[in-house]
C-alpha positions, 0 to 999 in steps of 0.5 A: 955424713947423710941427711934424710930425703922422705919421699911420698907417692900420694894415693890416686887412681891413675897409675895405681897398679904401677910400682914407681921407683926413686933414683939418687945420681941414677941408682935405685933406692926405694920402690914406692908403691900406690900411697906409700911414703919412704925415708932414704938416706942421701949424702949431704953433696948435691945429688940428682933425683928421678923417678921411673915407672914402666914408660914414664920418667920425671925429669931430674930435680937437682937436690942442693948441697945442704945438711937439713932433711928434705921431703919430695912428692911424686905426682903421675900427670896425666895430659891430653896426648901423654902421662908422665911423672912428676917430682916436687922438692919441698 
């Protein structure tokens, strides 16, 4: 049994070149580029979600064990002295 994780990578300036890539308990399941949105498919356990691009990680954003379908947006922070990725569970 899967529910539907969309996850959406807003359209911003910063980072636009780079392609940013969703992982699932470490396993790569979609490429998200500038602007795109993407449906994947996850077991209805709890699973681990990160994001990777270049040099930036997210740090891991724990999806509960559940039925319902979920949403997640990936945000590129940008700090004084670093940048770095962000995930937010909806």
């Amino acid at each position: 049994m899967t529910r539907k994780l969309t996850i959406e990578r807003k359209k911003a300036f910063q980072g636009c070149a780079i392609d940013y890539y969703a992982r699932i308990d470490t396993k790569a399941v979609a490429r998200l580029g500038n602007g795109e949105v993407v449906t994947v498919e996850i077991p209805v356990e709890e699973v681990t979600l990160d994001v990777l691009a270049k040099a930036m990680k997210s740090e891991p954003v724990t999806i509960p064990a559940g039925s319902c379908d979920l949403y997640a947006e990936v945000r590129h922070k940008v700090g004084l002295w670093s940048t770095s990725l962000e995930v937010i569970l909806r």
